[in-house]
C-alpha positions, 0 to 999 in steps of 0.5 A: 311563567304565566299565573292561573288567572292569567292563563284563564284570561288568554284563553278566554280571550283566544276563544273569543278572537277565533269567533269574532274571525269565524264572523268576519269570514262568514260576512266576507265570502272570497271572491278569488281563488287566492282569497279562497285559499286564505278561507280554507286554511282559516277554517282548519287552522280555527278548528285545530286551535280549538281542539287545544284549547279544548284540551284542558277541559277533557284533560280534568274532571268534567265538573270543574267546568271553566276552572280546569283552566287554570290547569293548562300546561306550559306547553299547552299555551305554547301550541295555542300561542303558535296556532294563534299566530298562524292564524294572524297570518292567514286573517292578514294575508286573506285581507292583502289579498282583498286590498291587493290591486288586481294589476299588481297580481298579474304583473307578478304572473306575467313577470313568471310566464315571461320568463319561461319559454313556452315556445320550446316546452309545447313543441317538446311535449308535442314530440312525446306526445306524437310519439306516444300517440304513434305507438298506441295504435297498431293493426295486430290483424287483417280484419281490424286494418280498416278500423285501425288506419281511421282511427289512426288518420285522425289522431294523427291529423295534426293539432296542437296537443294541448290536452295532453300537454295540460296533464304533463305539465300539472303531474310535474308541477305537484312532482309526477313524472312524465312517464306516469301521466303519458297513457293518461295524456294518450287518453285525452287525446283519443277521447278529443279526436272522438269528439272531433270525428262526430263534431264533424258528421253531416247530422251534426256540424257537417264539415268537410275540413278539419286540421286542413284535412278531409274529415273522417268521414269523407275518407272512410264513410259516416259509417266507419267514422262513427266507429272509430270515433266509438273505438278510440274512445273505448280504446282511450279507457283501456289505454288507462287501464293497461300502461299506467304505472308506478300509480297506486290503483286508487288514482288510476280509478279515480282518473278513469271515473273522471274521464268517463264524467267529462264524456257523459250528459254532464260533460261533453256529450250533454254540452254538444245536444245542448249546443245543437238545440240552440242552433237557430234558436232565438233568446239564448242566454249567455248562461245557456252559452257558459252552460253548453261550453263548461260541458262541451269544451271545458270538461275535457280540459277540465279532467286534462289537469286534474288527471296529472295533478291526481296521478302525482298525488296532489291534495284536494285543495291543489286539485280544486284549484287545478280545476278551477284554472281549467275551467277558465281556460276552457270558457276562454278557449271557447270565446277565442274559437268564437273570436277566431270563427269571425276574424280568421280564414278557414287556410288558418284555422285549418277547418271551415271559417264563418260556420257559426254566422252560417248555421246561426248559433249563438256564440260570445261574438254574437252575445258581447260583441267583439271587443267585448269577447276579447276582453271577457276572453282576457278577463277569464285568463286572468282569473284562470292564472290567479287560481295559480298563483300560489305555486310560483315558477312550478306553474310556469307551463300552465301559466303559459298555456292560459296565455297561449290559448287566447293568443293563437291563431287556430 
């Protein structure tokens, strides 16, 4: 058995290694989500050996001061010893993480997404989703069949589903069912089309084609466009509010107070005046530029993951890193819109192609170019899967879909 002075030395000793780590972490901030990760748990993990090696102090008189060191139960030093090595663990692995090569993280991700046929599982979660989208809106009266078949023709329109797919695949990733997060991915879906039906008025984008058909507005009047694109998105809140079950009553409120964040002047309606404002506006900059898409695009597919990783009952770091992986996709899948704006025909891309050039709005194109775009594109994916990497082949489908949105079509 350890002797008194020694047991005093190794707790000295202990005391002194935390703070020199505590200094490392201080004078090197992560720079990824992984070295992230190493950080957070240090600081726990130091805080936790602390209190025990506070707890021969608390455990004696006060006066003894230092000396009650000399008291510390066996089992006492066995937790300390125990922390201590985690501890080593997690220093090592955050400096790995930092020596680590970059390509070899990602010939790792790859090597997971190639294994996962992404192909099968979009169009199985596509044919749920449809049919839960199908279900969620039906004419109980006369009066409300006009309102009802608009909101219907868009939201029906086709698409690729990939808000709602986005929130399955993160609820089952932290071990949610699809059933929980079904209303919730209805939601996204009726908040998206909303955005799609104003995005497409003539006081703002003035399209006339959207998913390869007549907008809203052209079918159904500006009028009774603008208020579907108000219903579905209050109809989106309710939908929440009234099918979501199996959930304790907290998530859900905390899943309805996000959606109505990603919506409001800091989400998508905020992002899309700043996106009008820059129209024909010289000396926009490329934060003006990641400024309007966090909001007008990424915020949506930001709460999108979020939402499924809260419904299951994910921790706050899960869900920060859930966060942190959709806002690099959704950046990204802005500067594959602005890639495919310039590259594809409107038969394509199913909407109006070149609008962007025509209406003179600063796009990543026009900022970096059009390798440069791709390669930022491809750049921001990487970061976006890394923030993953910790969950393995659970993440497969989101891992995927970062994938995928770069490398589609439309």
């Amino acid at each position: 058995m350890m002797s008194a002075p020694s047991r005093a030395r190794f707790l000295s000793d202990s005391c002194r290694f935390i703070h020199q780590q505590q200094n490392f972490f201080r004078t090197t901030p992560p720079k990824n989500p992984v070295e992230l990760k190493f950080a957070h748990d240090f600081s726990n993990q130091a805080e936790i050996t602390q209190r025990a090696l506070a707890k021969p102090l608390l455990a004696q008189d006060r006066r003894r001061s230092l000396t009650s060191h000399l008291h510390a139960t066996a089992s006492t030093m066995q937790l300390v010893s125990l922390l201590l090595l985690s501890l080593l663990l997690t220093i090592n692995g955050f400096k790995l993480a930092r020596s680590t090569a970059p390509g070899r993280q990602s010939s790792h991700l790859c090597a997971t997404t190639a294994a996962f046929d992404l192909k099968s599982y979009l169009e199985e979660k596509k044919d749920v989703v449809e049919a839960a989208l199908d279900k969620s809106l039906v004419a109980t009266s006369p009066n409300v069949k006009k309102i009802v078949e608009s909101m219907k023709y868009s939201l029906m329109a086709g698409g690729k589903r990939i808000r709602p797919i986005l929130c399955l695949a993160a609820c089952e990733m932290f071990g949610g069912t699809e059933a929980m997060a079904m209303p919730t991915a209805v939601a996204l879906e009726m908040i998206h089309t909303m955005s799609l039906i104003h995005d497409d008025l003539p006081a703002m984008d003035d399209d006339d084609l959207r998913r390869g058909k007549p907008t809203n507005h052209v079918l159904y009047g500006e009028d009774v466009a603008i208020l579907a694109g108000d219903a579905l998105l209050s109809q989106s809140f309710e939908h929440v509010a009234r099918y979501t079950t199996g959930v304790p009553a907290e998530r859900t409120v905390e899943v309805l107070r996000r959606l109505g964040t990603s919506v409001g002047p800091y989400g998508l309606a905020g992002g899309q005046v700043m996106d009008l404002e820059c129209e024909n506006k010289e000396g926009v900059t490329r934060e003006d530029l990641e400024w309007i898409h966090m909001h007008k695009t990424a915020a949506l597919l930001k709460v999108s993951v979020a939402a499924g990783a809260i419904l299951a009952g994910a921790s706050k770091e899960d869900i920060i890193a859930c966060e942190i992986y959709a806002e690099k996709i959704g950046l990204a899948f802005q500067i594959a819109d602005d890639i495919l704006d310039v590259t594809a025909t409107s038969e394509e891309l199913g909407k109006t192609a070149g609008k962007d050039e025509n209406v003179n709005k600063t796009t990543y194109v026009k900022l970096l170019g059009l390798e440069g775009s791709k390669k930022e594109a491809a750049k921001i994916v990487a970061e976006a899967k890394a923030a993953l990497a910790k969950y393995g082949t659970k993440a497969a489908p989101l891992l995927g879909i970062a994938d995928y949105i770069v490398a589609r079509k439309n």
